[in-house]
C-alpha positions as CSV (number, residue, x, y, z in Angstrom):
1,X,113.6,116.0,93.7
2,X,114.9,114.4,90.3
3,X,113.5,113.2,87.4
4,X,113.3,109.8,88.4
5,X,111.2,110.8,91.8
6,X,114.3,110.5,93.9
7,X,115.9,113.2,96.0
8,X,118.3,115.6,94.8
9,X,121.2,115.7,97.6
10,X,122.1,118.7,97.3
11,X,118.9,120.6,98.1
12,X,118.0,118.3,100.9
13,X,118.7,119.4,104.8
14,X,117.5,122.3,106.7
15,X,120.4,122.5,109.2
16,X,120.7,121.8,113.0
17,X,118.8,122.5,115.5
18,X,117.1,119.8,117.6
19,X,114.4,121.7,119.6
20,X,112.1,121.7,115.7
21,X,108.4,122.8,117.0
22,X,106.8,120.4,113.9
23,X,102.7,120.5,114.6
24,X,100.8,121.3,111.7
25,X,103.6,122.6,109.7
26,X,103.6,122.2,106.2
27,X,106.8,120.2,105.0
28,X,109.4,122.4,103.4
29,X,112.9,120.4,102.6
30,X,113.0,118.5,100.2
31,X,113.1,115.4,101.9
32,X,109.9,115.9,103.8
33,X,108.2,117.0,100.6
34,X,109.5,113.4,99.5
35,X,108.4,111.6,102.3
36,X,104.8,113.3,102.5
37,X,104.3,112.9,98.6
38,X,104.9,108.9,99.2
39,X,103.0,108.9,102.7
40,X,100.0,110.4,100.8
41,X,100.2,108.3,97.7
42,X,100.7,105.4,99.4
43,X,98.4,105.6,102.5
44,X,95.8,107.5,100.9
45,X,95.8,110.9,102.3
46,X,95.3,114.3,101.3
47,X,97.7,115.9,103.7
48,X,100.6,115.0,105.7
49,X,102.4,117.6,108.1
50,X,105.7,117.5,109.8
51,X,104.4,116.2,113.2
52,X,102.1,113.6,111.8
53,X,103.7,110.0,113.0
54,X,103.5,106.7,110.6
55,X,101.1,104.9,112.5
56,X,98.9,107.8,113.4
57,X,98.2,108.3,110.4
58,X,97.0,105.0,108.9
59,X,100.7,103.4,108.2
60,X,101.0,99.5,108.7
61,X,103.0,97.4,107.5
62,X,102.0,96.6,104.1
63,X,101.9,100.5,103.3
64,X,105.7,100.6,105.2
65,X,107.0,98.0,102.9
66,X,106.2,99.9,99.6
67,X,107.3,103.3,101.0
68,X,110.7,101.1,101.8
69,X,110.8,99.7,98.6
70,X,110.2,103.1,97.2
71,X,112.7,104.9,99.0
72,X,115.4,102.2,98.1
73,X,114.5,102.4,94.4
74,X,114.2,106.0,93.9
75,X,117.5,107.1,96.1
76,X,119.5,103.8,96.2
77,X,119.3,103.8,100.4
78,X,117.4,102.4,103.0
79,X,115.8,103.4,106.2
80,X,115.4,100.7,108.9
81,X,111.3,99.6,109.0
82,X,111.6,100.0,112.9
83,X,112.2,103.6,112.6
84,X,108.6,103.9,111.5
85,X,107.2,102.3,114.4
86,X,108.9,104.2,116.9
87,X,106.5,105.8,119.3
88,X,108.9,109.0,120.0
89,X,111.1,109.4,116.7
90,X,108.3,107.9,113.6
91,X,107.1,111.9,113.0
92,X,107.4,112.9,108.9
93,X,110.1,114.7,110.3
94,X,112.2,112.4,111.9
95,X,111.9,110.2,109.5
96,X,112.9,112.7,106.9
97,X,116.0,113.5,108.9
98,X,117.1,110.1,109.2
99,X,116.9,110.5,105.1
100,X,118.5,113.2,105.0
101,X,121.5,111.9,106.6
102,X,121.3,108.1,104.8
103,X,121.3,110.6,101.1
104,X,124.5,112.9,102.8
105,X,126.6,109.8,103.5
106,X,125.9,108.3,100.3
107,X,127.0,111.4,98.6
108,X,130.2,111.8,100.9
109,X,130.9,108.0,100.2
110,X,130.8,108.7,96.3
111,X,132.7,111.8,96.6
């Protein structure tokens, strides 16, 4: 992460692989140590793991609207709010992929 709360590009990612098994793990890139900071703050919890989905947990759509607004402010992109409320791709993790690869392009397009 930087300074400003963002995520620092270059240490987000944690490779391929599409076969993840996510339950109960901890979140370890830094993208899903982004996304489970705001999901706590914001939503109220103590913990949020890998496998825990946005609605599951609480998330509506006052709560997805400041995580939106957060995640456009802090790292200048935008995820789409129907990502979050998609019953088979709305985990931490998912979410923190499509991140991940919104934060990449933006890099490659500055590069």
């Amino acid at each position: 992460m930087t300074a400003n709360s963002g995520i620092e590009t270059s240490a987000s990612g944690q490779g391929g692989g599409s076969a993840v098994q996510t339950e109960g793990q901890e979140p370890q890139s830094a993208s899903e140590k982004y996304m489970a900071a705001l999901w706590s703050e914001i939503i109220g919890l103590e913990q949020v793991t890998l496998s825990n989905k946005f609605l599951d947990i609480g998330g509506n759509s006052l709560t997805l609207n400041i995580i939106l607004n957060r995640i456009e402010a802090e790292n200048g992109v935008s995820l789409e709010a129907q990502s979050f409320f998609d019953p088979d791709n709305s985990s931490l993790f998912d979410l923190a992929k499509e991140l991940d690869v919104l934060l990449q392009n933006k890099q490659d397009q500055a590069q």
